[in-house]
C-alpha positions in Angstrom: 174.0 127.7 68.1 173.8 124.1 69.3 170.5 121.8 69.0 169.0 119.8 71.8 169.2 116.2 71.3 165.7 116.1 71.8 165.4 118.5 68.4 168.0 116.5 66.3 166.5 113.1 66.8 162.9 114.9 65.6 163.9 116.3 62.4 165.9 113.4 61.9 162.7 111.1 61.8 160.2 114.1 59.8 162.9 113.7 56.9 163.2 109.7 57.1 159.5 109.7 56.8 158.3 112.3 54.3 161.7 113.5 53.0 161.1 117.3 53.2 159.8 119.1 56.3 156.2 118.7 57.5 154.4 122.2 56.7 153.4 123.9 59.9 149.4 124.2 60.2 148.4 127.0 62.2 145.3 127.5 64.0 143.4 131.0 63.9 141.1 130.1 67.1 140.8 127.1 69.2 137.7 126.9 67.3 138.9 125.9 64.1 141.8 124.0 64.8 143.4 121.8 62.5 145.4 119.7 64.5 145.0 116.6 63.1 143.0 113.9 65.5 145.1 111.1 64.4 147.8 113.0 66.4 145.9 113.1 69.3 145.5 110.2 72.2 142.6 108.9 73.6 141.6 110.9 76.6 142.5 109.4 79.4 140.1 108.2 82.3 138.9 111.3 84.1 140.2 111.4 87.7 137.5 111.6 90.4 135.8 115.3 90.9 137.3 117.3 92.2 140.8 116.6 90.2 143.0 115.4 94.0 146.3 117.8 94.3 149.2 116.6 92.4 151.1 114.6 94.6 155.2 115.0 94.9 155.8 112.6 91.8 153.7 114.8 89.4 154.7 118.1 89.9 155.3 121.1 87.3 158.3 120.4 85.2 160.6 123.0 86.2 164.3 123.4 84.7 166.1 123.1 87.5 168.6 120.8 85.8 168.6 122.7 82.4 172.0 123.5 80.7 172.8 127.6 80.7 171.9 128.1 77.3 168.8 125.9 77.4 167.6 128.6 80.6 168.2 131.5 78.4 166.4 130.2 75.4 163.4 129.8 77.6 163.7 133.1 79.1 163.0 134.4 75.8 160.8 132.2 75.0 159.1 133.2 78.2 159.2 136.5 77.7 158.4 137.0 74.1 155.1 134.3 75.1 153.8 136.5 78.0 154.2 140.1 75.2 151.8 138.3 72.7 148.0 139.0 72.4 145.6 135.9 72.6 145.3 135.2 69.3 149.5 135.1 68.6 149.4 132.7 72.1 147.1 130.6 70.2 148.6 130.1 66.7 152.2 129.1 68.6 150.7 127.0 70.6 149.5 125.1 68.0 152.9 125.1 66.3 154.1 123.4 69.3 151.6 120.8 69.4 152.0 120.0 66.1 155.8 119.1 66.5 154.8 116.8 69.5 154.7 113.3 69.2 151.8 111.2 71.3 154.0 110.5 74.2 154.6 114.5 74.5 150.4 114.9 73.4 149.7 112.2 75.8 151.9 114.4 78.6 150.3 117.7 77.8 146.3 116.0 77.8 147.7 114.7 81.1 148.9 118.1 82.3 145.9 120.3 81.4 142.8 118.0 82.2 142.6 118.9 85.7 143.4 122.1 85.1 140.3 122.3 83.2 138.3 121.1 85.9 136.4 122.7 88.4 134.6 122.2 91.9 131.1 122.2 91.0 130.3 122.8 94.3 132.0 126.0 94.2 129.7 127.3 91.7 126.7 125.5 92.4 124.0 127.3 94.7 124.2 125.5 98.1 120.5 124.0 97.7 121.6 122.4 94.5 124.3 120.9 95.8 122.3 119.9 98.9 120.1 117.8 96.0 123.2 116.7 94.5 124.2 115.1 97.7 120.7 113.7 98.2 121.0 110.8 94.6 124.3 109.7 97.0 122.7 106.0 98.5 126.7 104.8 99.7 128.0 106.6 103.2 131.4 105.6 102.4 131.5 107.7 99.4 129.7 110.6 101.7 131.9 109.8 104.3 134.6 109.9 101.6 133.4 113.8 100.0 133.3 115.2 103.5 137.7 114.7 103.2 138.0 116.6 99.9 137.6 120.4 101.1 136.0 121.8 103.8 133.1 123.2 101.3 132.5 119.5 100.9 132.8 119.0 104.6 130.0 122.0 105.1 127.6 120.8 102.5 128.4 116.7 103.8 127.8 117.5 107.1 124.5 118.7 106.5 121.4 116.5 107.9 119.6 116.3 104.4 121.4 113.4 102.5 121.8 111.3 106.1 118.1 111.5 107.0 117.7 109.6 104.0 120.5 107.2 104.2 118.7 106.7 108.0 115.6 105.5 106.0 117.2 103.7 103.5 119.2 101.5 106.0 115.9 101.4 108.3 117.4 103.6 110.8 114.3 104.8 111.6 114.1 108.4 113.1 116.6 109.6 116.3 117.1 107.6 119.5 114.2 108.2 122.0 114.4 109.4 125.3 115.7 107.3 127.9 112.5 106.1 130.0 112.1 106.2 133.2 112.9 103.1 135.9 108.7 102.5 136.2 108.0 102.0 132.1 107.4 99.4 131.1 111.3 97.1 130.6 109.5 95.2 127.6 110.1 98.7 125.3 113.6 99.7 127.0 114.9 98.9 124.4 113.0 99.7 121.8 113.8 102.8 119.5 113.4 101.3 116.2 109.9 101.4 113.9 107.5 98.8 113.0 109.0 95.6 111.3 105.9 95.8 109.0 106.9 98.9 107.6 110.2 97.6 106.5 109.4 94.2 105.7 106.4 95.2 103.0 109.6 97.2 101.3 112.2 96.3 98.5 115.7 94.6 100.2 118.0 97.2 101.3 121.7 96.5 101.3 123.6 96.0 104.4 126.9 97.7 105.7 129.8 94.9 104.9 132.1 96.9 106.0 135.2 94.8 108.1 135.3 95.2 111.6 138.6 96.1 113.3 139.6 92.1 114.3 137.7 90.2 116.6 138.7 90.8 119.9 137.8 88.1 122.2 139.1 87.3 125.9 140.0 84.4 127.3 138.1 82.1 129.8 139.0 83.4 133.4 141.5 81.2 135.0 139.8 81.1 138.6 139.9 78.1 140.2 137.6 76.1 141.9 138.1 76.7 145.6 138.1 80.9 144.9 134.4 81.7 146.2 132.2 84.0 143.8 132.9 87.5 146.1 136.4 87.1 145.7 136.6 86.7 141.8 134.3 90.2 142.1 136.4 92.0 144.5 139.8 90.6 142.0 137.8 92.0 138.8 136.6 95.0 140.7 140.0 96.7 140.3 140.2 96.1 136.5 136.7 97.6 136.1 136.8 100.3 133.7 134.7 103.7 134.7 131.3 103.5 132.5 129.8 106.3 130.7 127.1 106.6 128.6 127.8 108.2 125.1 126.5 111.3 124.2 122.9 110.7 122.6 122.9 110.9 119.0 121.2 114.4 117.9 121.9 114.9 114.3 120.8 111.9 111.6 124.6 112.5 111.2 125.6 111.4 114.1 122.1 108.6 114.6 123.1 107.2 111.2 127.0 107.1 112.2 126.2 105.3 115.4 124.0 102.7 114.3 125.8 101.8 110.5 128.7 101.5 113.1 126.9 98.9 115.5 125.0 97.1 112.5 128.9 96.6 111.3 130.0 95.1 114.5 127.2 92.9 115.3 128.2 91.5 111.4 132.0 91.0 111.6 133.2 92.1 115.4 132.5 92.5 118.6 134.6 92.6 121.8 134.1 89.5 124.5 134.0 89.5 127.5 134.0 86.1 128.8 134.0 84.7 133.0 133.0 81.8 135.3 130.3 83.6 136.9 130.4 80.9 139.7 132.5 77.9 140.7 129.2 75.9 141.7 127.6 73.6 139.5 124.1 74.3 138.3 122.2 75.4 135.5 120.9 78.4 134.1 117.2 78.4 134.2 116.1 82.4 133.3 118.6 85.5 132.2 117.4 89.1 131.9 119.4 91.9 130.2 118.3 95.3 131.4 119.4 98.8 131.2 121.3 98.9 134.8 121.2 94.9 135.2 122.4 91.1 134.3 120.6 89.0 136.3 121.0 84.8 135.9 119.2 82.5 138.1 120.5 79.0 138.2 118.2 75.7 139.6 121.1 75.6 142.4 118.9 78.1 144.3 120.8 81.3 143.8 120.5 84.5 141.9 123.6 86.7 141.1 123.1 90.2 139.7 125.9 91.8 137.6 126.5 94.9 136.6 125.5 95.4 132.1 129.5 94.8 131.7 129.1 92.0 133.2 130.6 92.7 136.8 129.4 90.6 139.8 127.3 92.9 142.5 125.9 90.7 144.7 123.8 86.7 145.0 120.5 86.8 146.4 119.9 84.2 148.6 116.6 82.9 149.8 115.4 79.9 147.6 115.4 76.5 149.1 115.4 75.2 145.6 115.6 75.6 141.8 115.1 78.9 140.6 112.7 78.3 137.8 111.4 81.7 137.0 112.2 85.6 137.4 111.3 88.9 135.8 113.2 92.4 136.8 111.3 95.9 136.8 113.7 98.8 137.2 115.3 97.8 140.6 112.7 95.3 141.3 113.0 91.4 140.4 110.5 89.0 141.3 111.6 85.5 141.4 110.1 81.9 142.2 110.5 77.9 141.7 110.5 74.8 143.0 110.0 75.7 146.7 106.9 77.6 146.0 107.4 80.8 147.2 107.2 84.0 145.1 110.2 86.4 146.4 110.2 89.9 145.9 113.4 91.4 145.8 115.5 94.9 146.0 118.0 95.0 143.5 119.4 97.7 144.2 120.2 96.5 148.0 119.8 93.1 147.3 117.8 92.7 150.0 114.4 90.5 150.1 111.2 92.6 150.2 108.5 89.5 150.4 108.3 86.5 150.3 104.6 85.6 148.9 103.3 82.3 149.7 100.0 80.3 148.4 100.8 77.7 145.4 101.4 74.5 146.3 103.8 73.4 143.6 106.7 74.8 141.8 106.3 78.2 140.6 106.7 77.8 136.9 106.5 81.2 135.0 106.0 85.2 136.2 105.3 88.2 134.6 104.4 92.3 135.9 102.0 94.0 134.8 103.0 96.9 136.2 105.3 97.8 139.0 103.2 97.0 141.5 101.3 93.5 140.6 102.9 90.5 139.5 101.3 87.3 137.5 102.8 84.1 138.6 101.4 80.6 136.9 102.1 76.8 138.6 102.6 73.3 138.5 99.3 73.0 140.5 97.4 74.4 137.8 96.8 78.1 139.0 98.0 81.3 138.6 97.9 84.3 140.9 97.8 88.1 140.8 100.1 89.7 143.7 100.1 93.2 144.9 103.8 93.2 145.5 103.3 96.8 147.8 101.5 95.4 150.4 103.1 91.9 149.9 99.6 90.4 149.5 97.6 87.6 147.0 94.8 90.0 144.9 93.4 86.8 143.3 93.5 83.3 142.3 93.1 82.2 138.1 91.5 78.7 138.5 90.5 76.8 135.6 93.7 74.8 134.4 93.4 71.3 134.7 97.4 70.8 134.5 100.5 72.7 135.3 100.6 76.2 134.2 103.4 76.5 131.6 103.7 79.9 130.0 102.0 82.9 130.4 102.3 86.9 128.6 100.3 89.9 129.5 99.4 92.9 127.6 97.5 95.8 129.5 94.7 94.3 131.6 94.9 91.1 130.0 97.4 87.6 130.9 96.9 84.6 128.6 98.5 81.4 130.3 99.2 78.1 128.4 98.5 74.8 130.3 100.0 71.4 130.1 96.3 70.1 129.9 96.6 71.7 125.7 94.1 74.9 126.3 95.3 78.0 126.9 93.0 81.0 129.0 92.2 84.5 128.7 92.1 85.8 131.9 91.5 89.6 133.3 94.0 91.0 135.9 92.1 93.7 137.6 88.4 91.4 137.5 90.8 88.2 137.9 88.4 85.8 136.2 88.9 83.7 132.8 87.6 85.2 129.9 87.9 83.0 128.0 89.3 79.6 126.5 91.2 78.9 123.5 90.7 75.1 123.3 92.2 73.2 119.8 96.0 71.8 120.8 96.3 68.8 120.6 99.1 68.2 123.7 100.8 70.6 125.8 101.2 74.2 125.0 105.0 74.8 126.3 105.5 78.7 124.8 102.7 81.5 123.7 103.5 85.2 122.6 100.5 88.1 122.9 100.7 91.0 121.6 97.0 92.7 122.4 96.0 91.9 119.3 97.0 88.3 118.5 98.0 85.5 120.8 100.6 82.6 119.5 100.9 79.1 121.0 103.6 76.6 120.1 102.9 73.3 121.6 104.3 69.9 122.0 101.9 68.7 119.1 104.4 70.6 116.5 102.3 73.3 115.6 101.5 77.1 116.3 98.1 78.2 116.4 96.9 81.9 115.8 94.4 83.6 117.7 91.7 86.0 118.3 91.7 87.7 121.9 88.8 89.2 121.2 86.4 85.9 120.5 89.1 83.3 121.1 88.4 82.2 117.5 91.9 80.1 115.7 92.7 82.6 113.1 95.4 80.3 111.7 97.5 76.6 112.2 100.8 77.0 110.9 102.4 73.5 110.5 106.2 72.8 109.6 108.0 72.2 112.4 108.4 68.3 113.4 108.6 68.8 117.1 108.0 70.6 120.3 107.7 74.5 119.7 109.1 75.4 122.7 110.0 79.2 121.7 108.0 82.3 120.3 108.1 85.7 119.8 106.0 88.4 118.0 106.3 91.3 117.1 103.6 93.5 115.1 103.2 91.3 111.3 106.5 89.0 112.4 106.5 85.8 114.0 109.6 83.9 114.7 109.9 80.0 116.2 112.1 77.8 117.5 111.7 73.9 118.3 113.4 70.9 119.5 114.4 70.0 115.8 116.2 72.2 116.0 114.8 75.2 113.3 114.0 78.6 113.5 111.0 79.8 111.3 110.0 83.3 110.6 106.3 83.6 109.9 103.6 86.6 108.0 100.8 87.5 110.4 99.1 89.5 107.7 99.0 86.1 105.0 99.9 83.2 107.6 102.7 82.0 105.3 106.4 81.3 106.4 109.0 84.0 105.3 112.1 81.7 105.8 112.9 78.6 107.1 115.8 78.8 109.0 118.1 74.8 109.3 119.6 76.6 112.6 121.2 73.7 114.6 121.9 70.0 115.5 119.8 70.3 117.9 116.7 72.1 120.3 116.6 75.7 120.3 117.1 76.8 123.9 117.1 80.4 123.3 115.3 82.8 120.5 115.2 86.7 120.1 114.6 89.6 117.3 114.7 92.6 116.7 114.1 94.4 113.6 116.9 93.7 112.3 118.7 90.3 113.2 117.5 86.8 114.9 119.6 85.7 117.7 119.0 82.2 118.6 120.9 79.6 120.9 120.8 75.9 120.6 121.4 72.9 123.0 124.5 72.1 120.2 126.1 74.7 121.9 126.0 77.3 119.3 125.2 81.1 119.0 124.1 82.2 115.7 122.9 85.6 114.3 120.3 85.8 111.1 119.1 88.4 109.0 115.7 88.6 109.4 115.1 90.6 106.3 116.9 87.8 103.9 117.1 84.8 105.8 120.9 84.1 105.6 123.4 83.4 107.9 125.0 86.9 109.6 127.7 84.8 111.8 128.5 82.4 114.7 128.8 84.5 117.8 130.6 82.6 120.0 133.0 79.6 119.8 131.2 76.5 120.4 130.1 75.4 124.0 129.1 71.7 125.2 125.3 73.5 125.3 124.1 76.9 125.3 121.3 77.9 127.8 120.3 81.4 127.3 120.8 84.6 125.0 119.5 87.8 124.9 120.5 91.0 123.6 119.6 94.7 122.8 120.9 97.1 120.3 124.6 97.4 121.3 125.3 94.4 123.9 124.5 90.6 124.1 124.7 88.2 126.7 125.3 84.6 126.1 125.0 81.8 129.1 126.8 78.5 128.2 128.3 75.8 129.5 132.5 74.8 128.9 134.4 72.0 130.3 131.6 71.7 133.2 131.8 75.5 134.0 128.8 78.0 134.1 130.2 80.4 132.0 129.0 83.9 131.2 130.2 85.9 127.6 129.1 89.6 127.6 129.4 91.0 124.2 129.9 94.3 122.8 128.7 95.9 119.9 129.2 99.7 120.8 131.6 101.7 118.7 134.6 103.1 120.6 134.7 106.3 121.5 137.5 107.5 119.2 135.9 106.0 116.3 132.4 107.3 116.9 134.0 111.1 117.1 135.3 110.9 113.8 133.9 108.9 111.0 136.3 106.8 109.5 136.1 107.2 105.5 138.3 104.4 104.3 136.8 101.5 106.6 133.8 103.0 108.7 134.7 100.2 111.7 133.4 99.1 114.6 129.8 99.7 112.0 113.6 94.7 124.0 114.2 93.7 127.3 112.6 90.9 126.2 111.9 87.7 128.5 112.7 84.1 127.1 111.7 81.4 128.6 113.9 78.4 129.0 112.1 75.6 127.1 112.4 73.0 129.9 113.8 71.3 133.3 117.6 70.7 132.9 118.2 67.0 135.0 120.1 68.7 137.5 116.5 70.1 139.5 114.6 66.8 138.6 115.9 65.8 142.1 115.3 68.9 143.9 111.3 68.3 142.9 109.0 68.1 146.1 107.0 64.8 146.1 103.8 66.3 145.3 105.0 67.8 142.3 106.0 63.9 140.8 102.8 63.5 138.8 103.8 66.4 136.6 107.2 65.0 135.7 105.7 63.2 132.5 106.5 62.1 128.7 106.0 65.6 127.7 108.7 66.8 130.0 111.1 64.0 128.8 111.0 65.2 125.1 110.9 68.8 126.0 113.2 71.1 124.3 116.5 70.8 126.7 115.7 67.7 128.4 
C-alpha cells in the first residue's frame, strides 16, 4: 500500500521533533475538546453578513485530479464517515484535526466560518429587522444591503429607515404639489422646511459622493451676422422632447432623488452654454420660473426661453434700457428707462398694456397678486397698477429721491429710497404707513418677510426692522462697502457687497454665522436656499457655499470677464455672463438622469424660490440712453455702486 507524499513528509517531521509518535487525543464532545489552542490560528476577520457566495477561486475541493487509489481510499473513507453515529463523527474528526498543521487549521477555520453563519434576517421577525435597519445613518450601505438577497431587498425597500435618512439629510417630508400658474412664483419652488429648524440642529454630513464627470458644452460657434431667430430655429431641431419625472411618492424614491441632486450640485452638473444674442448689451434682470427664462438686457429687448434654455421669442416694445421685470405664470411686467410700465403675454408674446404716469426711469417692480403690480421710480414715487383693466389704482408719494428697491408681503410694500429712509406703505389703502428713518446714505437693497424688513445701504450697514412700529431692532456692521444684495429667509439672513463678501446673519441673536471672503470684487448676484448660497461676482466667478458650514462647495462655471446674474431652484441654475464681448447664457443641470434615478446605484449613487434679484446697479452701457431729466440722479452713489 503506498503513502501519499503529503503523509510521508508528516510523520517524517513528528519523529524529527519528539522522536516517537505524537499520542492521538480524542474528543468525547465538541464540548470538551482537547485540541490544543496553540494549534489553532487566529480567527480570521469575519467577512461581511451575510457570508457573499464563494466565488469561482474558492470552491469545494473536489478530487477531480486524485490518483485511482487515492479515489478509492476516500470512497471508504466516505462511506465508513456517513455509517457512524454523531459521537464516532466527532472523535475522528478530531483525530484529523490533530494531524493538521496551521496552514491545513488555517484552511479548515477558513472553510467552515461561513458555513456557520446565518442570515439574521431570515430568522429575525420582520419588525425587528425593520429596527435593525432603522440604527443604519449611511444610504450607501442601504443601498448596498438591498443587493445581497431579495429578503434584504424587501425589508430595504421599506419606507421606515429612508424616512429617517430624509430627516437626517434635511430632506424634509415628500415633494408638494405642483401649484397652480396664479400662486404666488415667490414659493414655486419651495418644498423644503424652515431653515430654522435645521440650523438650531447638530451638523449633518453631506453626500460626497463623485459625480459621473463634468459634462460641460462648448460656447456656440454662431457668428455675428446670424440674427437671434435663426440660432433658435438651428437649435430647434437638436431640442430634446421634455418630460417631467414621475413625482417622488415613497421617502425611497424622495430621498433617492434629492441625495442624487444634492451630489450633482457638489461635484457635477451638465452645461448648457449659448450666445443668447449677437447684440451687445447688458443683462439688467433674469427670472427662472417653472415654464420660463426670461433676460432683459438695457439694449431695450426681452427674450424669453424655454427652462432648457431654448429661445421662444424677443418682446419688443422698449424705447430704452430695460431696467426692471417680474414674471407671474404667463404674465411679465416689465419697465425702464423710457418710463413706461409694459404688460406682457408670455405665452403669445404679445403686449397687453402699456401703463404710463412716472416721469423717470422705472427702477424696480413687484406683484402682489396677479392682477396689481407695484412699480417704484427715479422720480421718487411708486405706483399700484390694476394690470386687468390697464389702469393707475394709486400713487405712493413721500420719497424725496429715486425709488431704489422695493418687496411686498400680503397687503404691505416697503420701498427703499436714495434719500436713506425707507416706507411702509399699504397696497389696497395706498398711503405710507410708516417711516423707517436711521441710514445714513442710500438704501440700494431691502428684503421683507412680514415679519422683519432688512436694508443694506451705501453707508455699509444692514439695519433690522419692526413692521409693526418701524422701530431698528438691530445694526449689523461688517461689511466695508455698499450692501447692494439681501435675502431673508425665516431666522437667515445672507449679504452681499461691493467688497466683495457674502455674510450669513442670526435673526433670532443678530450675530453673523459666517463670513464668507467670496470674490475679488462686488457681488452682482446672491441666492439661498436651505441648503447652498449661490452668489455671482463682477470677477466673473460663480461660486456655491454651504450654508450650514460656511465652506466652499465649488466654482460653477469657468471664469467669465464679469458675471451679471444667477439664479437657481432645486434641480437647474442659470448663469448670465459675459466672454470675449459676448452675452452669454449657461443653463445648468442638476437633475439625475432617468436611468440612474430608476435604479439606485449602490457602488457610486451618481448624478446625487423663484426668487427675484436685483441687479445692484447701472452697467455704463444705459448711462447714455438716460433721458435728460433723469441727469440729477446720476450721482456719487451711483458711481460706487456695486457693478458700476
Amino acid at each position: 500500500m503506498f503513502s501519499s507524499p503529503t503523509t510521508h513528509t508528516r510523520k517524517q517531521g513528528r519523529m524529527s521533533r519528539s522522536g516517537a509518535p505524537r499520542p492521538i487525543i480524542t474528543p468525547t464532545s465538541p464540548l470538551t475538546s482537547t485540541i490544543p489552542h496553540n494549534l489553532l490560528p487566529s480567527a480570521p476577520a469575519s467577512p461581511p453578513t451575510p457570508a457573499p457566495s464563494p466565488t469561482p477561486t474558492q470552491r469545494v475541493p473536489d478530487w477531480s485530479t486524485a490518483a485511482e487509489h487515492e479515489d478509492s481510499q476516500i470512497k471508504n473513507t466516505r462511506a465508513q464517515f456517513s455509517e457512524m453515529n454523531r459521537a464516532e463523527r466527532l472523535r475522528l474528526l478530531g483525530e484529523l484535526l490533530n494531524l493538521c498543521d496551521s496552514h491545513e487549521l488555517s484552511f479548515v477555520a477558513e472553510f467552515v466560518s461561513p458555513r456557520l453563519k446565518k442570515d439574521p434576517f431570515m430568522v429575525l421577525p420582520t419588525e425587528l429587522c425593520l429596527r435593525i435597519l432603522e440604527c443604519v445613518d449611511d444610504p450607501t450601505t442601504l443601498a448596498r444591503a438591498s443587493q445581497v438577497s431579495k429578503k434584504w431587498r424587501e425589508l430595504v425597500n421599506d419606507d421606515t429607515a429612508w424616512r429617517l435618512l430624509c430627516q437626517k439629510y434635511s430632506y424634509r417630508g415628500l415633494p408638494k404639489e405642483e401649484k397652480s400658474e396664479e400662486d404666488e412664483p415667490g414659493d414655486e419652488w419651495d418644498s423644503e422646511s424652515k431653515p430654522s429648524q435645521w440650523f438650531q440642529s447638530a451638523r449633518m454630513a453631506r453626500p460626497e459622493d463623485a459625480l459621473l464627470s463634468q459634462q460641460v458644452d462648448g460656447l456656440s460657434s454662431n457668428n455675428g451676422s446670424e440674427t437671434l431667430r435663426t440660432q433658435s430655429l438651428d437649435r430647434s431641431a437638436k431640442r430634446k422632447s421634455s418630460h417631467r419625472r414621475p413625482k417622488a411618492t415613497t421617502y425611497r424614491s424622495h430621498f433617492k432623488q434629492r441625495y442624487m441632486v444634492e451630489t450633482a450640485w457638489r461635484s457635477g452638473g451638465i452645461c448648457d452654454a449659448r450666445q443668447i444674442t449677437p447684440d451687445q448689451g447688458v443683462v439688467t434682470s433674469l427670472h427662472l420660473t417653472k415654464k420660463y427664462i426670461v433676460v432683459a438686457l438695457d439694449n431695450a429687448k426681452i427674450h424669453v426661453f424655454d427652462v432648457n434654455g431654448y429661445h421662444q421669442k424677443t418682446l419688443q416694445g422698449h424705447v430704452m434700457g430695460v431696467w426692471a421685470m417680474v414674471p407671474w405664470g404667463d404674465l411679465l411686467v416689465s419697465g425702464g428707462c423710457d418710463r413706461d410700465v409694459r404688460v406682457w403675454n408670455l405665452a403669445t408674446g404679445y403686449p397687453q398694456f402699456t401703463l404710463r404716469g412716472h416721469t423717470s426711469t422705472v427702477r424696480c417692480l413687484k406683484m402682489s397678486d396677479a392682477s396689481t403690480a407695484i412699480s417704484g421710480s427715479r422720480d421718487t414715487t411708486l405706483r399700484i397698477w390694476d394690470l386687468k383693466k390697464g389702469l393707475c389704482k394709486h400713487v405712493l408719494i413721500g420719497h424725496q429721491a429715486s425709488v431704489r428697491c422695493l418687496e411686498i408681503h400680503g397687503d404691505i410694500v416697503v420701498s427703499g429710497s436714495y434719500d436713506t429712509t425707507a416706507k411702509i406703505w399699504s397696497i389696497s389703502e395706498g398711503k405710507c404707513l410708516r417711516t423707517l428713518t436711521g441710514h445714513f446714505s442710500q438704501i440700494y437693497a431691502i428684503a421683507f418677510d412680514g415679519k422683519k424688513i432688512a436694508t443694506g445701504s451705501l453707508d455699509t450697514s444692514v439695519r433690522i426692522w419692526d413692521p409693526t412700529d418701524g422701530k431698528c431692532l438691530a445694526v449689523l456692521q461688517g461689511h466695508t462697502s455698499l450692501v447692494g444684495q439681501l435675502q431673508m429667509r425665516e431666522d437667515i439672513l445672507v449679504t452681499g457687497g461691493s467688497d466683495g463678501s457674502v455674510r450669513v446673519w442670526s435673526l433670532s441673536d443678530y450675530q453673523a454665522i459666517h463670513r464668507l471672503a467670496a470674490h475679488d470684487n462686488s457681488v452682482t448676484s446672491l441666492q439661498f436656499d436651505n441648503t447652498r448660497i449661490v452668489s455671482g461676482g463682477s470677477d466673473g466667478r460663480v461660486k456655491v457655499w454651504d450654508l450650514k458650514k460656511g465652506t466652499l462647495v465649488r466654482e460653477l462655471s469657468s471664469p467669465a470677464e464679469a458675471v451679471w446674474r444667477v439664479v437657481f431652484e432645486e434641480e437647474k441654475a442659470v448663469i448670465m455672463a459675459s466672454r470675449s464681448g459676448r452675452t452669454i447664457m449657461e443653463v445648468w443641470s442638476f437633475s439625475p438622469p432617468d436611468d440612474e434615478f430608476d435604479e439606485f446605484r449602490s457602488s457610486s449613487p451618481a448624478s446625487m424660490p423663484d426668487h427675484q434679484i436685483d441687479f445692484g446697479d447701472r452697467p455704463h452701457s444705459a448711462t447714455a440712453a438716460i433721458a435728460p431729466q433723469d441727469a440729477e440722479d446720476i450721482t456719487m452713489a451711483d458711481a460706487t455702486d456695486s457693478c458700476a
